[in-house]
C-alpha positions as CSV (number, residue, x, y, z in Angstrom):
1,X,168.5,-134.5,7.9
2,X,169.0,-135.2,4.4
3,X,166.0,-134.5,1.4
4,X,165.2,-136.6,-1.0
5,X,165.0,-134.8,-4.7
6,X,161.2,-135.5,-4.8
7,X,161.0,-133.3,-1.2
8,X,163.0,-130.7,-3.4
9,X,161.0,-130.9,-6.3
10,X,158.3,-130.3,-3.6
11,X,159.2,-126.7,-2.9
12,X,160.8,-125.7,-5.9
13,X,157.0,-126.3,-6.9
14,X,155.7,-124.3,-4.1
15,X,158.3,-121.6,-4.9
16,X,157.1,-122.0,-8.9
17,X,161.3,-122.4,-9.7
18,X,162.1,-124.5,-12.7
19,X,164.9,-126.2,-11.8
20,X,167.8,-128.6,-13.7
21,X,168.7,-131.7,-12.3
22,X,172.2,-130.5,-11.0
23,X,170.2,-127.1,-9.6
24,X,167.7,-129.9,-7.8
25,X,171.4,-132.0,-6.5
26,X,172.7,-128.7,-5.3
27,X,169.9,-127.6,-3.7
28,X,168.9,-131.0,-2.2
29,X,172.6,-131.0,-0.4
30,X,172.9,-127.4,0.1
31,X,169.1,-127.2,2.3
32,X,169.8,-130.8,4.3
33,X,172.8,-128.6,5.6
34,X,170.8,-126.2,6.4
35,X,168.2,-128.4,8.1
36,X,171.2,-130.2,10.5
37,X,172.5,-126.9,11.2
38,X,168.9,-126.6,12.8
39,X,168.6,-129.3,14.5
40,X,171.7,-129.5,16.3
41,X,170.1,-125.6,17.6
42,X,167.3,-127.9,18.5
43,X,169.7,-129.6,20.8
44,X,171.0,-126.5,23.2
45,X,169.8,-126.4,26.4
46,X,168.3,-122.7,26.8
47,X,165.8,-123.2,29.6
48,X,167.6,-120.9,31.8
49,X,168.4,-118.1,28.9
50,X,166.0,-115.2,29.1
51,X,163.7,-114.4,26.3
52,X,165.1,-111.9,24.3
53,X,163.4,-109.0,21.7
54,X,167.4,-107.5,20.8
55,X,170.6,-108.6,21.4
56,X,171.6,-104.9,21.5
57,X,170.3,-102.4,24.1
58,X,167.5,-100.2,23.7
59,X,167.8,-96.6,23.3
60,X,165.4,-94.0,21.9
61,X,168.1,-91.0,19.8
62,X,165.9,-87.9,20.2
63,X,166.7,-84.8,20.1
64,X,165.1,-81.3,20.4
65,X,162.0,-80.2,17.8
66,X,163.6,-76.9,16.3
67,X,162.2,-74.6,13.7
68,X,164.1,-74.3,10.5
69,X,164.0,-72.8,7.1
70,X,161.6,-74.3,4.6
71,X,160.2,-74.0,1.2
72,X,157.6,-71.0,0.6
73,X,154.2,-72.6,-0.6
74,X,155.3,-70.6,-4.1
75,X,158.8,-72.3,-4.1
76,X,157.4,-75.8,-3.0
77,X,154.7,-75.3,-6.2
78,X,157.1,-73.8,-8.9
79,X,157.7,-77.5,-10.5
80,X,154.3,-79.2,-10.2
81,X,152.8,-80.1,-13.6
82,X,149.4,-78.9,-12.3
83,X,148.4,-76.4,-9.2
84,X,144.9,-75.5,-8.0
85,X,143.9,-73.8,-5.5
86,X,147.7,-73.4,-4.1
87,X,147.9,-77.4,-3.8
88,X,149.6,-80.2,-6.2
89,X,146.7,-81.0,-8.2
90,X,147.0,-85.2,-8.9
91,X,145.2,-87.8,-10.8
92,X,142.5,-89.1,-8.9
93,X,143.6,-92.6,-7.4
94,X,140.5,-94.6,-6.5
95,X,138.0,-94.9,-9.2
96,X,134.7,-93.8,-8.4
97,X,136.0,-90.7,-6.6
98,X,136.8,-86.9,-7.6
């Protein structure tokens, strides 16, 4: 399938890309490529293929909840430019809200 430069100009538009002649000659051959790589997909037979989510199996990795060492509250606090109440104290977010 090959584009014309106005279908081109079309979604370089769409995409708000400012593009130079030869960018809109290379593009215009470089996308009708594209598009018959497509449709020559459009062309395999695949009624018997199942549907398919992954071409790779599914496996969950788990492994076992264990309880480590962590940061004190005190340690996890030292470098917070503001505390209260032994919690990081931020800038409120949403306006209207404190």
């Amino acid at each position: 399938m090959k584009l014309s430069l106005d279908q081109v100009e079309h979604v370089a538009q769409l995409a708000r890309l400012a593009l130079s002649d030869r960018e809109k000659e290379l593009f215009r051959a470089q996308l009708s490529s594209i598009l018959d790589h497509a449709e020559r997909l459009q062309e395999l037979d695949t009624e018997d293929i199942p549907l398919t989510a992954s071409v790779l199996p599914l496996s969950n990795v788990m492994r076992e909840d264990a309880i480590g060492a962590s940061l004190s509250q005190e340690d996890a606090l030292a470098n917070a430019p503001d505390v209260e109440d032994g919690f990081f104290r931020v800038p409120v977010v949403l306006e209207g809200e404190e």
